[in-house]
C-alpha positions in Angstrom: 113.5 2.2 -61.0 115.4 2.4 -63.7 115.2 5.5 -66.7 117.5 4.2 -69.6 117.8 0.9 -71.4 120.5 -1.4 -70.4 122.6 -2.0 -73.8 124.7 -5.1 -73.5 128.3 -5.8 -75.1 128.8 -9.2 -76.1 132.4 -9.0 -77.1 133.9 -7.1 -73.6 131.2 -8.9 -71.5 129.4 -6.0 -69.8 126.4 -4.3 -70.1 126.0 -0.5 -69.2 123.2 1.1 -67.2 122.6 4.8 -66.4 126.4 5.5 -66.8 127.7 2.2 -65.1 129.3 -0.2 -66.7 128.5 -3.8 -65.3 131.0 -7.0 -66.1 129.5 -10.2 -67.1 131.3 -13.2 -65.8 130.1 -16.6 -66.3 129.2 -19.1 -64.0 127.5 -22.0 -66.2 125.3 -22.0 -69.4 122.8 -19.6 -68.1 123.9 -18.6 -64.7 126.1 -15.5 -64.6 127.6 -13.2 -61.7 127.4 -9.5 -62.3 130.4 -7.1 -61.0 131.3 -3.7 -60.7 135.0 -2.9 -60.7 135.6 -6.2 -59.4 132.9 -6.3 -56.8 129.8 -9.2 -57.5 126.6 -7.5 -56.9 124.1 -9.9 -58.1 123.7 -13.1 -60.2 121.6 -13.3 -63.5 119.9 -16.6 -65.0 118.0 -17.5 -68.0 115.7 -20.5 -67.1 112.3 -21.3 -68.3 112.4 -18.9 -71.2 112.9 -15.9 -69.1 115.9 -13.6 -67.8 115.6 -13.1 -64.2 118.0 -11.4 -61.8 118.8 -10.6 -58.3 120.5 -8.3 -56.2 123.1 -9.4 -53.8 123.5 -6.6 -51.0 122.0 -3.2 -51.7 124.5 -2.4 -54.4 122.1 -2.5 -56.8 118.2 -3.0 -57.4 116.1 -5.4 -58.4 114.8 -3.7 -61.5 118.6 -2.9 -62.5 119.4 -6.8 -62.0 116.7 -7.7 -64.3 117.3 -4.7 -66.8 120.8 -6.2 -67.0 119.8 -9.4 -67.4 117.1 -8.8 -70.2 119.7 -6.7 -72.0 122.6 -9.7 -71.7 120.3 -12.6 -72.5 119.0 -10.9 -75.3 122.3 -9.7 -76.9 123.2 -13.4 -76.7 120.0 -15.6 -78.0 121.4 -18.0 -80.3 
């Protein structure tokens, strides 16, 4: 489980999670792959009115997937 909040930067498109530093790369509207140094560990999605995400591999959890994407979708809400 995660222990910090996820805080998001719009402008470099990453968001940074107990002392790693996560790139944002877009995929569609919504849909988003998440990377570390270059390496996709999960995919985030806003559908429905909610920011879900999930892990691909055991890079990363499923709480830190979702802590990234609440932290990304909310930094971006139009």
């Amino acid at each position: 489980m995660t222990t910090s909040a996820a805080v998001a930067d719009v402008e470099n498109k990453t968001v940074t999670l107990d002392g790693t530093t996560y790139t944002i790369q877009a995929l569609g509207d919504d849909t988003f792959t998440v990377l570390v140094k270059g390496v996709p560990v999960g995919r985030i999605v806003y559908t429905f009115g909610a920011a879900n995400g999930v892990a691909e591999g055991t890079a990363v959890s499923e709480d830190t997937m979702y802590a990234i994407a609440e932290a990304w979708f909310a930094a971006t809400a139009e």
